[in-house]
VEXZAMAR-423798 format. One record per atom (N, C-alpha, C): residue number from 0; residue in one letter; atom name; z, x, y. Coordinates in steps of 0.2 Angstrom, whole numbers, padded with zeros to 4 digits. Example, Ala and Ser with C-alpha at 12.3 -4.5 7.8 and 13.67 -1.06 7.14 Angstrom:
ATOM  num  residu  atome     up   east  north
ATOM    0       a      N   0039   0066  -0028
ATOM    0       a     CA   0039   0062  -0022
ATOM    0       a      C   0039   0066  -0016
ATOM    1       s      N   0035   0064  -0011
ATOM    1       s     CA   0036   0068  -0005
ATOM    1       s      C   0039   0064   0000
This chain:
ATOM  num  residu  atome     up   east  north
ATOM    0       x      N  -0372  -0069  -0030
ATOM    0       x     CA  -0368  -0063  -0031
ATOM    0       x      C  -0372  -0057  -0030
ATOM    1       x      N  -0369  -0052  -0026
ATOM    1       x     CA  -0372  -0046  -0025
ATOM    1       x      C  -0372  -0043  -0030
ATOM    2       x      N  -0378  -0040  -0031
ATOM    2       x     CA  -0379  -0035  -0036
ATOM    2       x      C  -0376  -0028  -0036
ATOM    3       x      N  -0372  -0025  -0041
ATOM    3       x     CA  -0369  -0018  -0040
ATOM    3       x      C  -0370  -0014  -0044
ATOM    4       x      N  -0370  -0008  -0042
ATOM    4       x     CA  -0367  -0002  -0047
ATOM    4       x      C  -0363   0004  -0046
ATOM    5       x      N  -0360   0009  -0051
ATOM    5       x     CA  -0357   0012  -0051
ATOM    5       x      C  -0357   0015  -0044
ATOM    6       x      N  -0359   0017  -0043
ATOM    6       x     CA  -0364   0024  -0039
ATOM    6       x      C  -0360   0019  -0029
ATOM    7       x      N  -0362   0015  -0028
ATOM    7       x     CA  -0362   0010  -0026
ATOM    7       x      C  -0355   0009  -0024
ATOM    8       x      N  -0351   0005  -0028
ATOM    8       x     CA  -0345   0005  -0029
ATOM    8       x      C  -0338   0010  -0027
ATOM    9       x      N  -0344   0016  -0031
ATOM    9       x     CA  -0339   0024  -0029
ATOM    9       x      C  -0337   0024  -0021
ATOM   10       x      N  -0343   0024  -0018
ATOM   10       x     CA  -0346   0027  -0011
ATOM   10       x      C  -0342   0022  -0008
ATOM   11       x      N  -0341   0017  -0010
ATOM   11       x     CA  -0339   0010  -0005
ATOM   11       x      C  -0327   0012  -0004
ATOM   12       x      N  -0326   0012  -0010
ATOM   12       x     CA  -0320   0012  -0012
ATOM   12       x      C  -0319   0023  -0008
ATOM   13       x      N  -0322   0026  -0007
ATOM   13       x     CA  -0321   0033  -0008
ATOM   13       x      C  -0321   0033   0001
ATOM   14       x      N  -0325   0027   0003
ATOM   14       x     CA  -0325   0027   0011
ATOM   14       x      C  -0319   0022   0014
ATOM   15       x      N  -0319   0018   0009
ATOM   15       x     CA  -0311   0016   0011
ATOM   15       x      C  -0304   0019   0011
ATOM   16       x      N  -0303   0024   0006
ATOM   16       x     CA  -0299   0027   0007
ATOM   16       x      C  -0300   0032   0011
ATOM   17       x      N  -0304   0035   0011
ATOM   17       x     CA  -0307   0041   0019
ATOM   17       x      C  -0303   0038   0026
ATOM   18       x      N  -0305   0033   0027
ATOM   18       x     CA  -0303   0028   0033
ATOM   18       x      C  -0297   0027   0033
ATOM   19       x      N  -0294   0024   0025
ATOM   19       x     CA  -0286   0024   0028
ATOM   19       x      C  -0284   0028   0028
ATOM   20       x      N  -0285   0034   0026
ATOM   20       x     CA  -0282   0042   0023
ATOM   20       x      C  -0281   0043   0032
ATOM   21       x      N  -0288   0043   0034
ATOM   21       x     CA  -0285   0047   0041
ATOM   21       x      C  -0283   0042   0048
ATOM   22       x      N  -0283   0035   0048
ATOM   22       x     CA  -0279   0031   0051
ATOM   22       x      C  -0273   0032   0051
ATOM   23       x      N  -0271   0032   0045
ATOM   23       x     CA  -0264   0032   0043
ATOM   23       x      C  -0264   0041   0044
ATOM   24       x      N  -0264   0044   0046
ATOM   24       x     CA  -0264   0052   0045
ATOM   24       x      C  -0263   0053   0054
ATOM   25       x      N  -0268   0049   0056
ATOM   25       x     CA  -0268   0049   0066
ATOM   25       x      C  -0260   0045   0068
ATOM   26       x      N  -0259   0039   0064
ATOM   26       x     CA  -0255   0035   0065
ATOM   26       x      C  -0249   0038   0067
ATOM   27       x      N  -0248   0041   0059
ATOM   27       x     CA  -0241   0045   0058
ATOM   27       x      C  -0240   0049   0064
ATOM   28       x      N  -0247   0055   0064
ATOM   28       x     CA  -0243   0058   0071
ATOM   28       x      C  -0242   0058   0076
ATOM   29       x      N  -0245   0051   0079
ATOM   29       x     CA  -0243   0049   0084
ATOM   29       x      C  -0238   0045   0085
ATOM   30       x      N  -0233   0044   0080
ATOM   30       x     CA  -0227   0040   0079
ATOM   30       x      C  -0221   0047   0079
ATOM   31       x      N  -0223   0052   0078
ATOM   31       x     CA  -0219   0058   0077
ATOM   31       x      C  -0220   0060   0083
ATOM   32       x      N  -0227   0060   0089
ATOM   32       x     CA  -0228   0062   0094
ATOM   32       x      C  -0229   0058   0097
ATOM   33       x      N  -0224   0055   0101
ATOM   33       x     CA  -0227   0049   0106
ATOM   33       x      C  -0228   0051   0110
ATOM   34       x      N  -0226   0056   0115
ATOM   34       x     CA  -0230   0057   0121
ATOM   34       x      C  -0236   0061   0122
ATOM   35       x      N  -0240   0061   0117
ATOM   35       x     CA  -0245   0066   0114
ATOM   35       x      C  -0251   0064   0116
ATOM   36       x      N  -0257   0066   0119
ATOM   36       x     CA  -0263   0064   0124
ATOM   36       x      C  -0269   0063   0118
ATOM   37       x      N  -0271   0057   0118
ATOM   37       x     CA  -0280   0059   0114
ATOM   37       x      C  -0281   0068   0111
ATOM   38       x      N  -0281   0069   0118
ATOM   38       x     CA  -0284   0075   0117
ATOM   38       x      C  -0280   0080   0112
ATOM   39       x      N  -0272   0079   0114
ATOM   39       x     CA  -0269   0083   0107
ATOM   39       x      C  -0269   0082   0099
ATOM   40       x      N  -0271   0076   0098
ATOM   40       x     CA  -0271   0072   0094
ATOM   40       x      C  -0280   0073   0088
ATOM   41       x      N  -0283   0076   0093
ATOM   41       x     CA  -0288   0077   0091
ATOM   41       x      C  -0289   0084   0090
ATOM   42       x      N  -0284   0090   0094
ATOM   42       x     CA  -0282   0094   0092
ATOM   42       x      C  -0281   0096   0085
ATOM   43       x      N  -0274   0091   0083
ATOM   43       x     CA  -0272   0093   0078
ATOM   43       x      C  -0276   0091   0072
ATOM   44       x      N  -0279   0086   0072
ATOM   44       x     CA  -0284   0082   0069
ATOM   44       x      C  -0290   0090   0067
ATOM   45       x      N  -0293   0095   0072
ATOM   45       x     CA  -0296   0097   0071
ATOM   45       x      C  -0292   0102   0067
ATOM   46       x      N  -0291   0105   0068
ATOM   46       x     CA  -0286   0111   0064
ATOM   46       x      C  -0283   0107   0058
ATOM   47       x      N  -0282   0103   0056
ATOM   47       x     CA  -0283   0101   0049
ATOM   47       x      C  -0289   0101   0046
ATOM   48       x      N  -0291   0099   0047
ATOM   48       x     CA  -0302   0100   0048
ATOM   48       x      C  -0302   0105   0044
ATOM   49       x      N  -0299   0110   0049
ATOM   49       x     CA  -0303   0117   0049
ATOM   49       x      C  -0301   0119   0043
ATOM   50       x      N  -0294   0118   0040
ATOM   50       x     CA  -0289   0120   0037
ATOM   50       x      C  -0293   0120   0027
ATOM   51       x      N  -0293   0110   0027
ATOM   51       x     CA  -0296   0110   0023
ATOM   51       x      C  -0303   0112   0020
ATOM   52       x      N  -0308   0114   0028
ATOM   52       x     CA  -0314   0116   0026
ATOM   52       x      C  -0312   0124   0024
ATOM   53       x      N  -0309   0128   0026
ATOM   53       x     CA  -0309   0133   0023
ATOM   53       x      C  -0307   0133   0016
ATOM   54       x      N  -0302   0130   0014
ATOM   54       x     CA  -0300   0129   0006
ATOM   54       x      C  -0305   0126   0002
ATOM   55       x      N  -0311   0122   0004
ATOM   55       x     CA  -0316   0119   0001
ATOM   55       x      C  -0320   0125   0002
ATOM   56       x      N  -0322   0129   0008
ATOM   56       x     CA  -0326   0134   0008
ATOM   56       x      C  -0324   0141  -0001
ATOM   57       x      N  -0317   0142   0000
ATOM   57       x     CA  -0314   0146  -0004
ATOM   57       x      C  -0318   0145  -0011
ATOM   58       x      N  -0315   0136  -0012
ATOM   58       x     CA  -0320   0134  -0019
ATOM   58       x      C  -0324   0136  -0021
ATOM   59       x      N  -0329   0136  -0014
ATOM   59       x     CA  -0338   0137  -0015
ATOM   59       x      C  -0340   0143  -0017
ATOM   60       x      N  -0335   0148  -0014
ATOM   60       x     CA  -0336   0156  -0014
ATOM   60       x      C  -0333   0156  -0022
ATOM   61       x      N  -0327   0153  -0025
ATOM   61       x     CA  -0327   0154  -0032
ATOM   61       x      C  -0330   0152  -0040
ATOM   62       x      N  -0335   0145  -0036
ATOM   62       x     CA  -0336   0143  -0041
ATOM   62       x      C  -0346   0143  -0040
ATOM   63       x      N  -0349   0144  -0033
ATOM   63       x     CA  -0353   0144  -0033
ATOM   63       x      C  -0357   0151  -0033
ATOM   64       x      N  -0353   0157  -0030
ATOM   64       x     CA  -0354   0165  -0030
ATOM   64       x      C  -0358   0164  -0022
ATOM   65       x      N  -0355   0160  -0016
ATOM   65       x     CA  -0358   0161  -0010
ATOM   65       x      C  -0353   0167  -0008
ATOM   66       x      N  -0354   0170  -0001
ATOM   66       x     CA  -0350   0172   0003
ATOM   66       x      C  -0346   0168   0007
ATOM   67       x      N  -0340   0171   0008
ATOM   67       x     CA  -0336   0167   0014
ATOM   67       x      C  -0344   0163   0019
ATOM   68       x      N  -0345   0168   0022
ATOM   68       x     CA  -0347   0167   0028
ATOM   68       x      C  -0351   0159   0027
ATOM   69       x      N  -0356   0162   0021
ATOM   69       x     CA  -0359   0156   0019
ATOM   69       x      C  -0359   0150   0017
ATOM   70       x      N  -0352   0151   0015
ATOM   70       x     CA  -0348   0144   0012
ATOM   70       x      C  -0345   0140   0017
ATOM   71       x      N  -0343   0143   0023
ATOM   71       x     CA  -0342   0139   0030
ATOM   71       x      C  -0348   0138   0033
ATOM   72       x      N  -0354   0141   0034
ATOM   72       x     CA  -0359   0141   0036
ATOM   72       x      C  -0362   0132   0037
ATOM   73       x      N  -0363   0133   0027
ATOM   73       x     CA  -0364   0126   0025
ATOM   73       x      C  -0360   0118   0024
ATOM   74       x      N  -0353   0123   0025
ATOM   74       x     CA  -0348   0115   0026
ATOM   74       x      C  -0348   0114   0034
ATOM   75       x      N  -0350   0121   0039
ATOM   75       x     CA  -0351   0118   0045
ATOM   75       x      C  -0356   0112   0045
ATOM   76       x      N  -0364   0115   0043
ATOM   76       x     CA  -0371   0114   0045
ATOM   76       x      C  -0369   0107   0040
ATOM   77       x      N  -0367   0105   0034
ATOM   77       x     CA  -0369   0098   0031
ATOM   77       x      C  -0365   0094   0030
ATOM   78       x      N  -0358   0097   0034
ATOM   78       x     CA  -0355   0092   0037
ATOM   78       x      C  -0351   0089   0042
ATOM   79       x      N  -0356   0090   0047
ATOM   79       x     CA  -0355   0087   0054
ATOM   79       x      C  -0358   0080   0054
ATOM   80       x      N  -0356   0076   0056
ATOM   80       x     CA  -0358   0069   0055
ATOM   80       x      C  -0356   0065   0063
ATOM   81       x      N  -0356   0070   0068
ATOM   81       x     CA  -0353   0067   0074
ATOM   81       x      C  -0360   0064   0077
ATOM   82       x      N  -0365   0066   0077
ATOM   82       x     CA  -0371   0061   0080
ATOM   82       x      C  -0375   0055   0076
ATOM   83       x      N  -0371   0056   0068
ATOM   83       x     CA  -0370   0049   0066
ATOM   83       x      C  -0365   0044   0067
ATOM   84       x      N  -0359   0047   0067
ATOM   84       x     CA  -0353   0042   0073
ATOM   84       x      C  -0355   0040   0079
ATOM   85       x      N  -0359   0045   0083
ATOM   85       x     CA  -0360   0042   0087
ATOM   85       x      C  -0364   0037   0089
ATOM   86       x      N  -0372   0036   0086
ATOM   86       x     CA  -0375   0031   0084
ATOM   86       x      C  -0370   0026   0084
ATOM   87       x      N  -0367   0025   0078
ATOM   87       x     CA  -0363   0019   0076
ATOM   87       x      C  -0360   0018   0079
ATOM   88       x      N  -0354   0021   0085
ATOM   88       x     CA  -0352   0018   0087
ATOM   88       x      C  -0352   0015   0094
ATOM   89       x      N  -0358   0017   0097
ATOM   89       x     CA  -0363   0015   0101
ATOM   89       x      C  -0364   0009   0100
ATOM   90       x      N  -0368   0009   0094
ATOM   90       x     CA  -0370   0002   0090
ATOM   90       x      C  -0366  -0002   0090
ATOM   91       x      N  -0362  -0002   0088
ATOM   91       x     CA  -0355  -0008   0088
ATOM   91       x      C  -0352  -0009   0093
ATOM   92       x      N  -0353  -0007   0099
ATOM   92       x     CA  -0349  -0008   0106
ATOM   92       x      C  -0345  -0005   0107
């Protein structure tokens, strides 16, 4: 039996629902949008993005005493994770 912990556990369960959250979230609107190209799809997908990083940014600037600028700055710069997908998805074929 594999050994576990909280910590662990969290990240695993928090990645599954990330993954269903936005499968199902691409699914729906391309069920709403059928004649709707990748590329619009990833439009809308971005502007959502943008949407809740601004309202996490707003958090940062509430709770943390950053500036606007700097609270996007930082959800830009630590959370891009596209040349880790990338890798990956490389890797898997």
């Amino acid at each position: 039996m594999t050994r576990r912990n909280a910590t662990q556990d969290f990240v695993t369960r928090n990645q599954a629902m990330m993954h269903m959250y936005c499968h199902q979230w691409a699914a729906t609107w391309l069920e709403l949008h059928p004649e709707a190209t990748a590329a619009e799809l990833v439009q809308f997908l971005e502007q959502q993005a943008h949407k809740a990083q601004v309202a996490a940014a707003e958090v940062d600037v509430a709770r943390e005493g950053m500036t606007m600028d700097e609270a996007m700055a930082f959800w830009t710069r630590e959370h891009d994770y596209r040349d880790m997908m990338r890798r990956e998805l490389s890797a898997s074929g």
